[in-house]
C-alpha positions, -999 to 999 in steps of 0.1 A, spaced: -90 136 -474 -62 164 -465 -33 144 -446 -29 151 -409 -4 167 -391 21 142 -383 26 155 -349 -7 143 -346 -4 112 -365 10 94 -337 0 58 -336 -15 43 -308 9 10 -300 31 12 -320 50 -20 -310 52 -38 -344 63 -33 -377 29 -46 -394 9 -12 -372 34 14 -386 28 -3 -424 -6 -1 -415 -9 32 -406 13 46 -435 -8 32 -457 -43 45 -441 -30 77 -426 -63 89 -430 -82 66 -412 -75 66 -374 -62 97 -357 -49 102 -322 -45 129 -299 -13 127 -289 9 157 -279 44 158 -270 33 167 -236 17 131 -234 56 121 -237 65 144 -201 32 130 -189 42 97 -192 73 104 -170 52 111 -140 44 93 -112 16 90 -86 45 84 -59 48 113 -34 86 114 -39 88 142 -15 71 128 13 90 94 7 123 111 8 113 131 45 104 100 57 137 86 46 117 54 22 131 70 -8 168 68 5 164 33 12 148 20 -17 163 38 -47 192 13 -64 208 40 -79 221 61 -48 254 59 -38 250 59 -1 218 31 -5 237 4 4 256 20 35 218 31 43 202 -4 43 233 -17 65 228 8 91 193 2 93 193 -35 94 219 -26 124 195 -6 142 167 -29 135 187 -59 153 199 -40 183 159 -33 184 154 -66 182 174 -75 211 160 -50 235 126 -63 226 138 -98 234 148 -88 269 112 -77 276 99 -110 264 117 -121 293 104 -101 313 67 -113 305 72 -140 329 80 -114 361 47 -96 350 24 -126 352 7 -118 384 -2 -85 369 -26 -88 347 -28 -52 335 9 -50 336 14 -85 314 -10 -71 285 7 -40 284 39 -52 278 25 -81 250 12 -52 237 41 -33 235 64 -61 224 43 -77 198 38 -45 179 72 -42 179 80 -67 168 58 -63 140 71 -31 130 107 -50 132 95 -72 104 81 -47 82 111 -28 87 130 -64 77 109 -68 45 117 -31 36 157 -39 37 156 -73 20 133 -67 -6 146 -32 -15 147 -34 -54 121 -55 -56 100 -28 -43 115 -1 -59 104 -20 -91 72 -26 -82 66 14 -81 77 16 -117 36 10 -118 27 45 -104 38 64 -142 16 74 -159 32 58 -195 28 22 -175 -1 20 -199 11 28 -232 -19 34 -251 -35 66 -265 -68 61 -247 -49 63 -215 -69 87 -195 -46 104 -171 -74 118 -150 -76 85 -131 -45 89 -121 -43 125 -114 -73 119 -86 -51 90 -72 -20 113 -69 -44 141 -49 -59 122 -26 -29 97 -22 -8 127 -14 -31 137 11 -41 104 28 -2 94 34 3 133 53 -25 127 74 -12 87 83 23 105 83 10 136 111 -12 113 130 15 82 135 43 106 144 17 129 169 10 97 187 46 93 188 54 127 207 24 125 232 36 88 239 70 100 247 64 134 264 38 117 286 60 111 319 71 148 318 29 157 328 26 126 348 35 124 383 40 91 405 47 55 401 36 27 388 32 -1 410 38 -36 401 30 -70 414 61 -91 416 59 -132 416 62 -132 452 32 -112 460 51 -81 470 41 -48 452 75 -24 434 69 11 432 88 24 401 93 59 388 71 64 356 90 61 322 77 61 288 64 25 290 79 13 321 99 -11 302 115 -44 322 152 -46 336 167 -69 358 174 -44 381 159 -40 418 130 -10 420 155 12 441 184 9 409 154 14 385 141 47 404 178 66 402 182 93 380 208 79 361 189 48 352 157 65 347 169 85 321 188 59 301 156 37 304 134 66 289 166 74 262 161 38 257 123 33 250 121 65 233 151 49 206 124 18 205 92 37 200 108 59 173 123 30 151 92 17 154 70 49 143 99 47 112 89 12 105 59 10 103 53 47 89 78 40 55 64 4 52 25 12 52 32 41 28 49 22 4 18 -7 8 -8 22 5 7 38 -23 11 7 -43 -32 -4 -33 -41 30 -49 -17 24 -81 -31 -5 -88 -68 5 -80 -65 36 -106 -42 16 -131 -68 -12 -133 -90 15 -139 -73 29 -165 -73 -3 -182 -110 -8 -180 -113 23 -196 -93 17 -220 -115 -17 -230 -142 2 -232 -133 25 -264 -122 -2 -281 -143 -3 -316 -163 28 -302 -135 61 -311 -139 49 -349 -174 32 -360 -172 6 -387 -185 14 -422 -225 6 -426 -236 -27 -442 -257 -3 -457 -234 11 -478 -221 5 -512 -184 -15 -504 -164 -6 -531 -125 -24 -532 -110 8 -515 -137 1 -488 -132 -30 -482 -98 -26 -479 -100 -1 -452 -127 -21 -430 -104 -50 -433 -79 -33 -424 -97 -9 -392 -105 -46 -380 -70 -54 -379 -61 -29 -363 -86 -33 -338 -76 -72 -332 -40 -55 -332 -53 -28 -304 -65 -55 -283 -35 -73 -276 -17 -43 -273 -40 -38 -241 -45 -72 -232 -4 -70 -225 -9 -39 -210 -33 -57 -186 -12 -89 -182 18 -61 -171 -4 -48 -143 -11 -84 -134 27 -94 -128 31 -60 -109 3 -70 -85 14 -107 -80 53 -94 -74 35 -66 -43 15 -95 -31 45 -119 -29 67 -90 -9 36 -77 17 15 -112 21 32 -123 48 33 -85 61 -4 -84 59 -13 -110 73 7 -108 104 -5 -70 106 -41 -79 104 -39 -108 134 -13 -85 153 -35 -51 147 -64 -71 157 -51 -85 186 -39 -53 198 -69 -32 197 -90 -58 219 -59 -54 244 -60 -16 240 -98 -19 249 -96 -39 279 -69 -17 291 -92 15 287 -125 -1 301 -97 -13 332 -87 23 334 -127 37 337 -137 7 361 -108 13 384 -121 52 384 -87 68 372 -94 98 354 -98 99 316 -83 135 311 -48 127 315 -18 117 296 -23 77 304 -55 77 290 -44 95 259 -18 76 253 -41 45 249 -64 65 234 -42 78 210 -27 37 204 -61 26 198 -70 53 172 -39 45 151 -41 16 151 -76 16 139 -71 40 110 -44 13 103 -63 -13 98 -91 7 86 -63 18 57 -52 -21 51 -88 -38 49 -99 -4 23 -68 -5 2 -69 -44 -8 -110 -41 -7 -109 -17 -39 -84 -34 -56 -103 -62 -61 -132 -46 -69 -115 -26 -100 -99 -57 -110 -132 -75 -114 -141 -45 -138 -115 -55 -163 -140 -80 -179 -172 -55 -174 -145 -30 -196 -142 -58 -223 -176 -68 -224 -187 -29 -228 -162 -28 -262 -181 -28 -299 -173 -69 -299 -205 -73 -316 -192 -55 -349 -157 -74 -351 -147 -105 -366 -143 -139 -352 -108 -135 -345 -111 -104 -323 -140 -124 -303 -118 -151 -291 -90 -126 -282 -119 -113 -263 -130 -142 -251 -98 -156 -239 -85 -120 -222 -122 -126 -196 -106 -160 -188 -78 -150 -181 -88 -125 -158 -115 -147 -141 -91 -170 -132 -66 -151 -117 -77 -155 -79 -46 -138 -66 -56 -121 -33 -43 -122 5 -68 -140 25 -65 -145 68 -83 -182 60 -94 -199 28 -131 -182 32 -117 -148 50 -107 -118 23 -88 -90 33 -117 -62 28 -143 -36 49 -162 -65 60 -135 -77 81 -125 -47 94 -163 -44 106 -160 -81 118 -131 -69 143 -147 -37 156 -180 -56 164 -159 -81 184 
């Protein structure tokens, strides 16, 4: 048989001496289609590094910048004298509790920002853990040369698109929430403990100071106070805008990755069919069967490690965002019932629902829908790729290989099976569509 070109002579996994003996001495038995653009392939990534470096994630996650650690100082700064401001209005929960409308407005406010606090916490401490994490999203993760980039490619696409949208949407709430009290006209009156009702002039969220309603209503004051919750609402928009695109662009990684990997399973024993027991096995035959098998055997471990990579990428993500999560999904929960009684209050009282108030919750309860929406789909599909790892396996020409390669089979499904890693609310509540549904229903 005429020898290949050695350009496209590449070996598969080439990871051990015994595969490049093997191939020198067989160059005429398995082929692969590899280019030297699979090499610049391999350098890409599904990360939208130009969206992450507008929203400022890049900057803060990359270990390699000079400025990176003056950046993750100053934000940890902001992010405490956040903190503090939001701790004053805790405070002021207890002037609010004979206003019912009032009181839920400002848990509202102060526990989702809070929230967006911590994610911006976990952002700053776990800075290079993350970044390694993304080293998942190239496309040469999976060194193999059945990797299918086209996986991938779809991932990037709609990826790319999904995180503009969440990016667009989160920061339009932001500017109608903050622009509101330029349309709006009036005062909000509150219900003090004593019974008496304070008429204050309309800020952004009317935020709490220990200050009497005449001090409050001066111009001065008033526009300090709005300077002040418009500094809170942005950091928070920041927060929780670099946080959930980090989280979303890690779910859809690991989604197309696992399918990769799947895929990958799947040819294995079908690009190259054994020889025929039909045939006449002469010595030069057998040798090359023996030695296709091997390198079969040799192909599955190869991938097997590729799989057992992803694994440890996914168990370092969950170990970072678990705690995340699951404070987002009771938090997010929690605050669209609040947002809903706040809008039913609004209708029953008969204020009108063309205006700026209204769109404002409106706008709240949308995001943070598509939020959770975004969470419960993300974590839903990567378990259901993951359980395809051993479907992939199964689907591979085990029936035609030796003993050996059926218990490296065999132990790979295990293995797989009985890695239960997954962020659960309670030990019979997954993270997944299902209990998103549950939450809307209630």
């Amino acid at each position: 048989m005429k020898r290949t070109n050695r350009r496209n002579r590449t070996i598969r996994t080439p990871e051990n001496v015994d595969r490049v003996r093997y191939h020198n001495r067989v160059p005429d038995v398995y082929t692969l289609n590899h280019t030297e653009d699979d090499d610049d392939d391999a350098c890409k990534s599904v990360v939208d590094v130009k969206l992450f470096k507008i929203i400022g994630l890049y900057q803060l996650l990359q270990p390699s910048g000079i400025h990176v650690k003056w950046y993750r100082k100053v934000l940890l700064g902001v992010l405490w004298i956040t903190f503090g401001l939001q701790i004053v209005q805790i405070y002021g929960l207890y002037y609010a509790q004979n206003d019912l409308r009032r009181f839920s407005s400002m848990t509202l406010l102060v526990v989702y920002g809070l929230m967006c606090l911590y994610k911006g916490l976990v952002l700053v401490n776990h800075g290079d853990r993350i970044w390694s994490t993304l080293d998942l999203a190239l496309y040469g993760f999976v060194s193999s040369g059945q990797r299918n980039p086209a996986k991938l490619d779809r991932c990037k696409h709609m990826l790319t698109l999904l995180l503009r949208m969440f990016i667009v949407c989160s920061y339009f709430t932001l500017v109608i929430w903050i622009i509101g009290p330029y349309f709006i006209e009036g005062s909000l009156s509150i219900t003090n403990l004593d019974g008496t009702v304070s008429n204050y002039r309309l800020t952004i969220n009317n935020l709490w100071i220990p200050v009497a309603d005449y001090v409050y209503n001066m111009s001065a004051i008033w526009a300090l106070l709005y300077l002040m919750e418009s500094f809170i609402l942005a950091i928070n928009v920041f927060c929780w805008t670099i946080f959930d695109c980090y989280l979303l662009t890690m779910c859809f990684v690991l989604n197309a990755q696992f399918h990769t990997i799947a895929f990958v399973y799947e040819t294995i024993g079908h690009h190259l069919p054994l020889p025929s027991p039909s045939f006449v096995i002469s010595d030069i035959h057998l040798m090359k069967s023996d030695e296709i098998k091997l390198h079969y055997n040799d192909e599955l471990v190869h991938n097997i490690k590729n799989g057992q990579k992803i694994m440890t990428k996914l168990d370092d993500f969950f170990n970072i965002v678990r705690p995340v999560v699951l404070a987002q999904i009771v938090n997010g929960s929690t605050s669209v019932i609040i947002l809903i009684y706040q809008i039913s209050l609004m209708y029953i009282e008969g204020s009108p629902i063309i205006s700026i108030e209204f769109l404002k919750l409106f706008s709240g309860f949308v995001s943070l829908n598509i939020e959770l929406y975004m969470y419960c789909y993300a974590f839903n599909h990567i378990q259901t790729k993951k359980d395809t790892l051993n479907f992939g396996l199964y689907c591979s020409n085990w029936t035609e290989m030796d003993i050996k390669f059926k218990k490296k089979l065999l132990i790979a499904m295990n293995f797989n099976t009985a890695h239960k890693q997954q962020i659960k609310t309670s030990p019979q509540s997954i993270i997944n569509l299902e209990m998103f549904s549950n939450v809307n229903v209630f």
